[in-house]
C-alpha positions in Angstrom: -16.7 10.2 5.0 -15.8 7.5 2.8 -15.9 4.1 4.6 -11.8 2.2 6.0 -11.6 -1.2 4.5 -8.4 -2.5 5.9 -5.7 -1.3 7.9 -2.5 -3.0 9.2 0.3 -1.3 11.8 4.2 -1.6 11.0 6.4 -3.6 12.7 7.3 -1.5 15.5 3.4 -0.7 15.8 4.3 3.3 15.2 2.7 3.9 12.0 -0.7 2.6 10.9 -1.7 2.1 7.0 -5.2 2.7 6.6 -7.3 2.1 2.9 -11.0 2.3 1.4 -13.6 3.6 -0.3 -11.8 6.8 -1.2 -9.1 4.7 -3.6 -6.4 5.9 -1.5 -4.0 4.7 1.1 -3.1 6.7 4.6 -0.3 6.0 6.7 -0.6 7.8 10.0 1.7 8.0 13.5 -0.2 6.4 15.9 1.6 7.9 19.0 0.2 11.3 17.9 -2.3 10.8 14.6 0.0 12.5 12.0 -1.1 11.9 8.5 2.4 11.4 7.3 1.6 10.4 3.4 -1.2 10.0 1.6 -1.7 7.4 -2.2 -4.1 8.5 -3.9 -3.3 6.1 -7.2 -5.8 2.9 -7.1 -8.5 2.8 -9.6 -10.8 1.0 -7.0 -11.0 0.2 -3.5 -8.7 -0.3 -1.4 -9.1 -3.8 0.2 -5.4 -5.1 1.6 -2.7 -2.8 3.1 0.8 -4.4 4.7 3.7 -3.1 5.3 7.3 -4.5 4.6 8.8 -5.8 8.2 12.0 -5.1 7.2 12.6 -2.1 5.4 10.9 1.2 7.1 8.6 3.2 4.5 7.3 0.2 2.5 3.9 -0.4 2.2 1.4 -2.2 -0.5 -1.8 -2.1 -1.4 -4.2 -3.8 -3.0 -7.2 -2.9 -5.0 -10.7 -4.5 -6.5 -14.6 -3.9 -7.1 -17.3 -6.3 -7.6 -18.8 -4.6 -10.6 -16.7 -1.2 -11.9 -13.7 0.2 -13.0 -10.5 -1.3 -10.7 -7.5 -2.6 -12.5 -6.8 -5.3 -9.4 -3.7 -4.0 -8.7 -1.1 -4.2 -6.2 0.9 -0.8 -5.7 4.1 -0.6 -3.3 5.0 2.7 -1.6 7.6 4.0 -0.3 7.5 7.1 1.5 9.9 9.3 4.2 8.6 7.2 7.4 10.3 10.6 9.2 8.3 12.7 7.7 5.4 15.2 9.6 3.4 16.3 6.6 0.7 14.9 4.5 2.4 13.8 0.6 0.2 13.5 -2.1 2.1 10.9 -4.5 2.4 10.0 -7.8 2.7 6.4 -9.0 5.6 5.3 -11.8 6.2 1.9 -13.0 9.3 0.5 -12.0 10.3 -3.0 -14.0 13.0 -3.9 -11.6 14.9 -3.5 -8.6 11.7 -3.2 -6.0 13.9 -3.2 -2.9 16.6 -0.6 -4.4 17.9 1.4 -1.8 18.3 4.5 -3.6 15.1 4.8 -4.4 13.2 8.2 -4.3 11.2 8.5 -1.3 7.3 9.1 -1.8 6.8 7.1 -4.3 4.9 4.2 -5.7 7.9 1.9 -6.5 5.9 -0.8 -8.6 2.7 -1.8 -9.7 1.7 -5.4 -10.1 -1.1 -7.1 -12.3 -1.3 -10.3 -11.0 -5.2 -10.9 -10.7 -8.0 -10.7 -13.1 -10.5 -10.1 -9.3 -10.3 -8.2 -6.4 -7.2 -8.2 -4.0 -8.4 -9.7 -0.7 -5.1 -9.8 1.4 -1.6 -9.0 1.4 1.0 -10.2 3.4 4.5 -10.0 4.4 7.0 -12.8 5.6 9.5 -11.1 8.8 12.2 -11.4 6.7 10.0 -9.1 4.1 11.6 -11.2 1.0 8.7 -11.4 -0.7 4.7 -10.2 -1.2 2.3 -12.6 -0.9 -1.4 -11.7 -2.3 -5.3 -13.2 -2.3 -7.5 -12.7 -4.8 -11.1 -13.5 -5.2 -9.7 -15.2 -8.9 -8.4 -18.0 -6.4 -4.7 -17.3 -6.6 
């Protein structure tokens, strides 16, 4: 078994993002441990999940390796927080409009290169306004 990283809950403490090793992001129900979506995008490993305090089904991940093949990235989801069933997702870029409310479901909504190193946290405000990321390129 590939080793967890990070892991953050939601807001309401009902779901539970997990990421590591295995380049992928989980998002479980806590109440019963559901795998409810899996992301299975990132070129590395996974080192910051966080989810969006006020809009249900957003989470974002961040990526990095100390000596091969990542893209430090930073991917947001969204996904069917109602959903029972594991989803195996596929990423597209979106250029704008990252809190569009008709946006498809199970989906990675946007993709941001914003470090040349490894992501090393991601955060939230409550409001969920805006992203906030650590790098190890000191930004």
């Amino acid at each position: 078994k590939a080793k967890i990283w990070c892991c953050a809950f939601d807001a309401t403490g009902e779901l539970l993002a997990s990421g590591g090793a295995e380049c992928a992001v989980r998002v479980w129900k806590v109440s019963d441990g559901t795998l409810l979506a899996t992301f299975r995008e990132h070129k590395g490993v996974v080192r910051a999940v966080a989810f969006n305090p006020s809009m249900p089904g957003m989470v974002a991940s961040g990526e990095g390796n100390l000596t091969w093949g990542s893209d430090n990235s930073i991917r947001v989801w969204l996904f069917d927080p109602a959903s029972t069933g594991s989803v195996d997702n596929h990423p597209s870029i979106i250029d704008s409009g990252l809190l569009d409310a008709n946006a498809v479901p199970t989906e990675c909504k946007a993709i941001v290169l914003a470090h040349s190193k490894m992501i090393t946290s991601l955060a939230f405000p409550p409001d969920g306004s805006v992203l906030v990321s650590a790098s190890r390129d000191c930004s």
